[in-house]
NUSE-6257 format. One record per residue (C-alpha): residue in three letters; chain; x, y, z. Coordinates in steps of 0.001 Angstrom, whole numbers, plus 500000, padded with zeros to 6 digits. Each point is the difference from the previous one (the first is absolute). Example, Ala and Ser with C-alpha at 12.3 -4.5 7.8 and 13.67 -1.06 7.14 Angstrom:
BEGIN
<node code="ALA" unit="A" X="512300" Y="495500" Z="507800"/>
<node code="SER" unit="A" X="501370" Y="503440" Z="499340"/>
This chain:
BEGIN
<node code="UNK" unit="A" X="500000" Y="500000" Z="500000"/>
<node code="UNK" unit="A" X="501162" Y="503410" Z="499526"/>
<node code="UNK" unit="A" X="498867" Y="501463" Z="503215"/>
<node code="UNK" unit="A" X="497951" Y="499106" Z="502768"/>
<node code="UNK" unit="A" X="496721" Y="501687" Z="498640"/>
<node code="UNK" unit="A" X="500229" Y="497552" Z="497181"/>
<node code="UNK" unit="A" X="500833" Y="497264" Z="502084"/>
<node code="UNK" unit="A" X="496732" Y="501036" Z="502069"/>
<node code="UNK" unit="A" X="497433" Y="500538" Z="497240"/>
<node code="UNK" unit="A" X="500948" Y="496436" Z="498285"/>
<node code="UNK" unit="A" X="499351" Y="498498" Z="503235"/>
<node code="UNK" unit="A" X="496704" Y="501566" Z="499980"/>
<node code="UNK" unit="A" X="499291" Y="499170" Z="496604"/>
<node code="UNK" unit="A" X="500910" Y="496328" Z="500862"/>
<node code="UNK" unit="A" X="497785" Y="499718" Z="503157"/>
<node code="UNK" unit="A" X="496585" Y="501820" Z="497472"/>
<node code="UNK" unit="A" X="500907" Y="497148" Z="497374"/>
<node code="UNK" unit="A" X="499678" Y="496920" Z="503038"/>
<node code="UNK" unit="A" X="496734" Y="501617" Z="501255"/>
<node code="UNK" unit="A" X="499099" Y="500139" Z="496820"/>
<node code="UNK" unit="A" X="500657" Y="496556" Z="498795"/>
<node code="UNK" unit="A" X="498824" Y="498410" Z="503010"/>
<node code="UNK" unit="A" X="496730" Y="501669" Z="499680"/>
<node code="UNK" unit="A" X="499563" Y="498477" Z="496267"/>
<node code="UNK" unit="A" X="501252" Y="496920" Z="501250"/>
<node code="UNK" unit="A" X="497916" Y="499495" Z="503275"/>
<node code="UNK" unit="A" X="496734" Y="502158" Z="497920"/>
<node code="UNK" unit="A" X="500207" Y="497245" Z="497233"/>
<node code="UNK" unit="A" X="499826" Y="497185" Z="502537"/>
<node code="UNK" unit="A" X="496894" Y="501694" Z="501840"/>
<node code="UNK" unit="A" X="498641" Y="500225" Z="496474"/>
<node code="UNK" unit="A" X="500139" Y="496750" Z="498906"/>
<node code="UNK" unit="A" X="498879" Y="498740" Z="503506"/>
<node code="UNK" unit="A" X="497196" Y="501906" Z="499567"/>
<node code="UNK" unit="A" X="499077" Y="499119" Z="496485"/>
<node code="UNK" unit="A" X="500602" Y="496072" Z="500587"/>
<node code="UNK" unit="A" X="497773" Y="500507" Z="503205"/>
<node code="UNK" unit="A" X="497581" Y="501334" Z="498388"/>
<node code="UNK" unit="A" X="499611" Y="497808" Z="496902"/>
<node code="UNK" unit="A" X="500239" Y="496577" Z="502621"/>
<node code="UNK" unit="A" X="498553" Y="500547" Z="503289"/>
<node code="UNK" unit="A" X="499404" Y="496082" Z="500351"/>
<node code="UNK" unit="A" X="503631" Y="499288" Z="500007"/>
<node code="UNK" unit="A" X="500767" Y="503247" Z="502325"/>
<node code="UNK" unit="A" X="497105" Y="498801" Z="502653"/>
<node code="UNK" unit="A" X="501126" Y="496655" Z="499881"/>
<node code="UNK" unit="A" X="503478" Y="500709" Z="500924"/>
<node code="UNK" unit="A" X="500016" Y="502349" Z="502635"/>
<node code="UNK" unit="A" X="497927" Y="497580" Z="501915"/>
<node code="UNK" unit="A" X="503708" Y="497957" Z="499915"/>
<node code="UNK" unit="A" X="501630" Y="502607" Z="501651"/>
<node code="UNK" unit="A" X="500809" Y="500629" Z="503549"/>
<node code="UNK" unit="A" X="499774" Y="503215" Z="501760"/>
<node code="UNK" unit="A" X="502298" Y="499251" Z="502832"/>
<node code="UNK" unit="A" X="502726" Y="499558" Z="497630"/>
<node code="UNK" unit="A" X="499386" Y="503007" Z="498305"/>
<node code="UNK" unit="A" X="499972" Y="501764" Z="503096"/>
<node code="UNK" unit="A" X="503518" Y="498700" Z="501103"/>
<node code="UNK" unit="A" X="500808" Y="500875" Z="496539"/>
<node code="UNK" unit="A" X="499029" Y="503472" Z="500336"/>
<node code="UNK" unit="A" X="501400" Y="500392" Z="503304"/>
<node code="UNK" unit="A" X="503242" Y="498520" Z="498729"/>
<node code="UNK" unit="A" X="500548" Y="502431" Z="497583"/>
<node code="UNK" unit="A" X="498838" Y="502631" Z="501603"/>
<node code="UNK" unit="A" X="502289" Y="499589" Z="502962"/>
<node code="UNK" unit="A" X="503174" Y="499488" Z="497694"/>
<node code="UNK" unit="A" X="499307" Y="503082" Z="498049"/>
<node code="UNK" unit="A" X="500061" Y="502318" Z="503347"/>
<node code="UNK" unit="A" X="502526" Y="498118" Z="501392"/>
<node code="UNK" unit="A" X="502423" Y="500881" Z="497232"/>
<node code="UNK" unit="A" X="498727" Y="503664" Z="499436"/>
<node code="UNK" unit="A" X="501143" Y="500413" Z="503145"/>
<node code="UNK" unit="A" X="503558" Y="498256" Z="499954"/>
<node code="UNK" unit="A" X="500487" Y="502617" Z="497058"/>
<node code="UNK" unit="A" X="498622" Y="502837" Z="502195"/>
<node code="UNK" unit="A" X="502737" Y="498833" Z="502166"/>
<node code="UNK" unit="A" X="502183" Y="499887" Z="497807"/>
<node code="UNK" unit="A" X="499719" Y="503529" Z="498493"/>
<node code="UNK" unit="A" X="500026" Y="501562" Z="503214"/>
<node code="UNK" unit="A" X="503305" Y="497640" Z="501374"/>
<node code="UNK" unit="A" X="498796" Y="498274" Z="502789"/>
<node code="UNK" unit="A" X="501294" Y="496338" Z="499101"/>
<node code="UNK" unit="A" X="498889" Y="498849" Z="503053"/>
<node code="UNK" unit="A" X="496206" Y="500465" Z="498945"/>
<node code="UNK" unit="A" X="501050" Y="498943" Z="496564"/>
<node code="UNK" unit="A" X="501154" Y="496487" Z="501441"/>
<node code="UNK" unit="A" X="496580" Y="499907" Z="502267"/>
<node code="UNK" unit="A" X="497635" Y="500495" Z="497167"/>
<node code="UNK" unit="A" X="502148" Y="498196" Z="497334"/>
């Protein structure tokens, strides 16, 4: 990069492409959930009857739990304190 204000705008430009992509990416899946859900409720009745909500709940709770967890060891980690980035890590 030439300077840091180049540096700085590419890594904005960068971060507006991912959000971006991810929202045509996770949109088209939503979309075509929707679509096949709509054409074949049989199928889509007929399985969620198979599922389990206590596992989805653990699920949910796993992931949510991880994802705060590390948020925070970065937190940590910006602000120096290694032994709160150890703890949440």
């Amino acid at each position: 990069f030439k300077d840091i204000g180049q540096q700085r705008e590419s890594c904005i430009l960068g971060m507006w492409l991912f959000v971006a992509q991810e929202i045509m990416f996770f949109g088209g899946l939503l979309a075509a959930y929707t679509v096949y859900r709509a054409y074949h409720p049989v199928p889509f009745t007929i399985g969620s009857t198979h599922l389990n909500m206590w596992w989805g709940l653990l699920n949910t709770f796993v992931l949510l739990t991880s994802s705060f967890t590390m948020a925070m060891s970065v937190r940590a980690a910006m602000t120096g304190n290694s032994k709160k980035l150890l703890r949440w890590m």
